[in-house]
N, C-alpha and C positions, 0 to 999 in steps of 0.2 A: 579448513574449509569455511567457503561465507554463510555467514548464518543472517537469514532471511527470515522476512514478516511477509506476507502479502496480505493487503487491505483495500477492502474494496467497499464505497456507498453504494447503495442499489439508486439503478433509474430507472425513469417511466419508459426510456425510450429500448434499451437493454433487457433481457433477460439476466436475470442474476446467476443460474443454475448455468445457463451455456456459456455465459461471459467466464465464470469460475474455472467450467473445463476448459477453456482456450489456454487463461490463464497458465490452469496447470498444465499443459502442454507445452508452452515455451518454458515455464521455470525447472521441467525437468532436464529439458535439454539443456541448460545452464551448469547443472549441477553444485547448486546451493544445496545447504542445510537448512532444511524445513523446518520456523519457528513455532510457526503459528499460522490460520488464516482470521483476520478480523474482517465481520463488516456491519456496516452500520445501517441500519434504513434512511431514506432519503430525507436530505435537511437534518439529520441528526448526526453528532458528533462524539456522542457518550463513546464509544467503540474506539475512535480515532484520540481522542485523550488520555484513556489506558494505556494505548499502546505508546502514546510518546512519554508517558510518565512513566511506566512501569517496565518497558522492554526495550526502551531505545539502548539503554546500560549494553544489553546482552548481544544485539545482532549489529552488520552492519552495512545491512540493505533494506529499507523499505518498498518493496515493489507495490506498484499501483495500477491501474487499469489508463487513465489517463490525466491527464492537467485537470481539466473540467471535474472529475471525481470527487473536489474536495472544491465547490461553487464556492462558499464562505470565504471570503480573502483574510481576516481575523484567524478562521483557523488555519491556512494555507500559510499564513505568514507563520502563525506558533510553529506550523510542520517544520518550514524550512530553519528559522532561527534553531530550533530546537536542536536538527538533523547536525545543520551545520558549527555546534555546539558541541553534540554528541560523537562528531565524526560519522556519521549517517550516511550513505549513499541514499538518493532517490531515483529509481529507477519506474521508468514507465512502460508496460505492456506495447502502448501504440508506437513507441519508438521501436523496440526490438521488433516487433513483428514488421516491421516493413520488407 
């Protein structure tokens, strides 16, 4: 089975707590193996460098809410080098949900 992280930054313009349960609504219809959910406050990245240090090894999906989630291009670029290192998929909420 795929073993999955979902990680989500909070935004101003989102609620965190609703965005969350959407979230959970498509990943169950997937039917992935639930890692973890990480998320970080806005502008902060402590939460998202965990996860690439410490669980990229284990799973091999990071789901995300959208592109924009992770503003920071320095850490967006760590994500994908990292993923695509680790053999990572990156997967994004606003794509499936179309």
């Amino acid at each position: 089975m795929t073993s999955v992280i979902v990680y989500y930054q909070e935004q101003d313009i989102l609620d965190t707590q609703q965005t969350i349960q959407e979230m959970k609504r498509l990943f169950l219809k997937q039917k992935w193996n639930f890692q973890g959910l990480f998320i970080d406050q806005k502008n902060d990245y402590e939460v998202l460098q965990e996860v690439i240090h410490t669980h990229f090894k284990k799973i091999d999906i990071i789901f995300l809410y959208n592109r924009n989630n992770i503003a920071d291009e320095f850490y967006w670029q760590l994500l994908i080098q990292t993923a695509t290192i680790e053999n990572v998929q990156i997967i994004f909420y606003s794509d499936l949900h179309l």
